[in-house]
N, C-alpha and C positions, 0 to 999 in steps of 0.2 A: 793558570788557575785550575783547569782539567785535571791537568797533569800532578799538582799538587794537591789533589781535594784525592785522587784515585793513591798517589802515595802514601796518603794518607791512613787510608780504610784498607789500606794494604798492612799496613804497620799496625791496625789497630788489630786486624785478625792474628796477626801472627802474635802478638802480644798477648790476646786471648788463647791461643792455643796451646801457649808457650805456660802462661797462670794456671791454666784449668786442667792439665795436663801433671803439673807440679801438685799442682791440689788432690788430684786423684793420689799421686803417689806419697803423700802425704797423708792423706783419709780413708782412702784405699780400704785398709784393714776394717779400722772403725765403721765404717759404711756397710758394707760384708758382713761384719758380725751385726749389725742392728739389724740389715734387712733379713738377717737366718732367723734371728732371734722373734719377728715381728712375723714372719713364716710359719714357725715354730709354736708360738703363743697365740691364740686366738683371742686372748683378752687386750695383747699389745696391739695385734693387727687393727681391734675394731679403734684404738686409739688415733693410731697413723690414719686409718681411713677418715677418723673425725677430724683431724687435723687438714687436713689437704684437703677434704669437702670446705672446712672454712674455709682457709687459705682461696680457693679457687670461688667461692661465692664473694667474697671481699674482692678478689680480682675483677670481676664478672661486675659489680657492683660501681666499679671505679669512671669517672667522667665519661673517661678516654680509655675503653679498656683494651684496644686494639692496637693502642700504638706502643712499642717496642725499641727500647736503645740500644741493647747487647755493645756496652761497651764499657769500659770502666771509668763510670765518674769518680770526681773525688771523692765522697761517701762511698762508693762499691769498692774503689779501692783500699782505704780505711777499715774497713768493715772485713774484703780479703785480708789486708795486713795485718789486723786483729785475730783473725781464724789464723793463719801459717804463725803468729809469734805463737800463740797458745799450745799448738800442734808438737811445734820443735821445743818447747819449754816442758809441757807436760812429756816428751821423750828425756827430756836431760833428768829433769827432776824425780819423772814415774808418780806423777801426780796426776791421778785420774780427771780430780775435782776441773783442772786447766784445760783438758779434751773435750770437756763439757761444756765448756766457757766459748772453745777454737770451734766448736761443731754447731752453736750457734752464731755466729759470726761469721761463718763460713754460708749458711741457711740465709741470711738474711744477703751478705755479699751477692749471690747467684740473684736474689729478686731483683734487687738495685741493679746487678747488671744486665737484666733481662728488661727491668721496666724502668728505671732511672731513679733520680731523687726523688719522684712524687711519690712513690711509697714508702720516705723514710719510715714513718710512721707503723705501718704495714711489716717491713722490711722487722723492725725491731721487735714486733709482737712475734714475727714469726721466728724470728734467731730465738727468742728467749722459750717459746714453746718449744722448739726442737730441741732445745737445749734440755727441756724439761720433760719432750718426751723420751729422751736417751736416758737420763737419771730413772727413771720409770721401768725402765726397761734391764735398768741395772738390778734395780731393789725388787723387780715382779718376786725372786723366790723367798724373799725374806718377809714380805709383804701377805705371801697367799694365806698363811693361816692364823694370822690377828685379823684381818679381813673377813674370813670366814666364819671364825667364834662372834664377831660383830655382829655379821646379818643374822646369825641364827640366834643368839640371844635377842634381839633388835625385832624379828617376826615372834619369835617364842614371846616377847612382848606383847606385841599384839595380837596373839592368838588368846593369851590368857587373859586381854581384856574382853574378849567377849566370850570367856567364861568355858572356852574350850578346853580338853585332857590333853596339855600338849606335853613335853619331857624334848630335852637336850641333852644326847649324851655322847660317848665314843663306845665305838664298837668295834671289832674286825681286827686283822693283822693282814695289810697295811691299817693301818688308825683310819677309821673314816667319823663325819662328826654325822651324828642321825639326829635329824628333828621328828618326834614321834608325834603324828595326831590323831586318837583313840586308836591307837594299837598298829596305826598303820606308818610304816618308818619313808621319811624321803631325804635322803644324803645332800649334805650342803658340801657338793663337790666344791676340786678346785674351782670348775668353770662358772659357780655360784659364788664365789667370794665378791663380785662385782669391780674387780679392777679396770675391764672395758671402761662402764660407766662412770667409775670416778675417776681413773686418769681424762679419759674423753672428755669430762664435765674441768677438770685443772687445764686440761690444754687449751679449749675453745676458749677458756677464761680469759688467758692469758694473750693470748691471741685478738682474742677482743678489746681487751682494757690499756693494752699497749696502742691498739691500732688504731684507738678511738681517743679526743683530746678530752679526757675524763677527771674530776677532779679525785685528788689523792687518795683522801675519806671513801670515795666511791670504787676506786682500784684495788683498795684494800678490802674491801666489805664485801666487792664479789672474787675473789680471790680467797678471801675465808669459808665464803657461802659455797661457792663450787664443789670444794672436798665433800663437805657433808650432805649437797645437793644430792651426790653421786652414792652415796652412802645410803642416805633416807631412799632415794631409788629402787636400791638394789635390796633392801631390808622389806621392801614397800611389794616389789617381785614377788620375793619368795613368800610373802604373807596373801598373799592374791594366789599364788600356785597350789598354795597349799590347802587355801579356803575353796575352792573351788574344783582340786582334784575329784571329788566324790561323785560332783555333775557331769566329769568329762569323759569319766567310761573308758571305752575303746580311744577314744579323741586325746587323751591325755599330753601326747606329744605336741599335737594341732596347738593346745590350748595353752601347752609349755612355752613354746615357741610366740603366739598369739601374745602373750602376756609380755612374756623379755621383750620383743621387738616395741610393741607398744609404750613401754615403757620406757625404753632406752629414746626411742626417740622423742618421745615425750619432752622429757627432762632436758635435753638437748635443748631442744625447742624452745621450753620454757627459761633457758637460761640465757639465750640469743634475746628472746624478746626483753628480758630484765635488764642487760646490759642495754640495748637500743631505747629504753625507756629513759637511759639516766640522763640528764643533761650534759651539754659539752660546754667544756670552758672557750667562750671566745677568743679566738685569732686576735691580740690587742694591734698585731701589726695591719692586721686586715681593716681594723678600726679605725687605724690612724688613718693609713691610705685613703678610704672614705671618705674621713672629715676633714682630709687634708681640701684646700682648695685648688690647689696646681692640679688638675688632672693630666 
């Protein structure tokens, strides 16, 4: 029995070393380019960083957060076999949309193989986020300046609600977009279009409403709310930046800074406890078991 329980976990390592190994050369590429691109981007990076703070507080979170399978169950292996069809499909085909698909699948495979079936749940929120922060990370250049005319029309709003001389316009060569308040100009860079905060606020979403037993109505409603959470945010930023640049003097940067950080996590914050708030739909199996009388 020794003997066969040690062949055993002999056979399961090599198996894994043999999968995870094929999987790199397989994801290799795509992996490499997200983590340049997430390097490269400080609005993606602060994405990734949000993702993985969830991801490890839902871990940290869990009964048994200590105990570890590293092995392939049936689900991890499903979920592997999922990521590598996707992989080799989206090469034959050159369909990106399928890499997208294989790269969550593949994200989700590694939990389950690391913590078992208990985080189906977990496991699936996180494939679909990852999945979603790679699409993100595709679109960040298409994205930065419909994002940017956004918050600056969006503050430019709100500044002329309380009656201030603001103006919205482009200026320079390169194009920069200038929000003017009495005469004084502040650029809605790209690092201002606010994509940290709203991809950040789409992934935790996602991440959360998968991992949580939610009803549909309620996956949908903060999965809509998230986008514009991150939006209103960032819109919310630069109208606080700019109403209070005048007090901040010398401090300008302090209070720059002071303001984004407070905010970003703010939002954050606030969308955690929204989702934690909803109700979850009862286990009917956990129910029966209960009112079953055989225990």
């Amino acid at each position: 029995m020794a003997n066969e329980s040690v062949n055993r976990t002999g056979r399961n390592v090599w198996v894994s070393i043999v999968a995870w190994g094929a999987a790199l050369l397989l994801f290799g590429r795509a992996l490499w380019w997200l983590a340049g691109t997430a390097l490269a981007r400080e609005q993606i990076s602060h994405a990734a960083i949000v993702l993985l703070f969830g991801l490890f507080f839902l871990l940290w979170e869990r009964p048994s957060p200590g105990l570890l399978s590293l092995r392939f169950s049936p689900r991890a292996t499903g979920f592997y076999a999922g990521a590598c069809l996707g992989a080799l499909l989206a090469g034959i085909f050159h369909e990106p949309v399928l890499m997208l698909g294989a790269l969550g699948f593949l994200a989700g495979s590694i939990l389950l193989f690391v913590y078992g079936d208990s985080v189906i749940r977990l496991a699936t929120g996180f494939g679909l986020a990852f999945s979603g922060f790679t699409l993100l990370a595709v679109v960040f250049p298409l994205a930065d300046w419909p994002l940017r005319l956004f918050a600056g029309r969006t503050a430019l709003w709100f500044l002329e609600l309380l009656g201030r001389p603001v103006q919205l316009g482009f200026a320079g060569d390169p194009v920069r977009l200038l929000l003017v308040d009495g005469g004084k100009p502040f650029e809605v860079a790209p690092e201002c279009n606010g994509f940290g905060i709203i991809s950040g606020c789409i992934l935790l979403a996602l991440l959360l409403v998968f991992s949580r037993r939610l009803r549909l109505a309620d996956k949908l409603l903060v999965l809509v709310l998230a986008p514009l959470l991150g939006l209103f945010s960032n819109a919310t930023r630069i109208f606080f930046i700019v109403l209070l640049a005048p007090m901040a003097g010398e401090h300008y940067f302090l209070m720059h800074e002071a303001v984004g950080i407070t905010l970003f996590f703010g939002t954050l914050v606030g969308l955690w406890w929204l989702v934690a708030g909803l109700p979850e739909r009862r286990d009917r199996r956990q129910d029966a078991q209960r009112k079953s009388p055989i225990s």
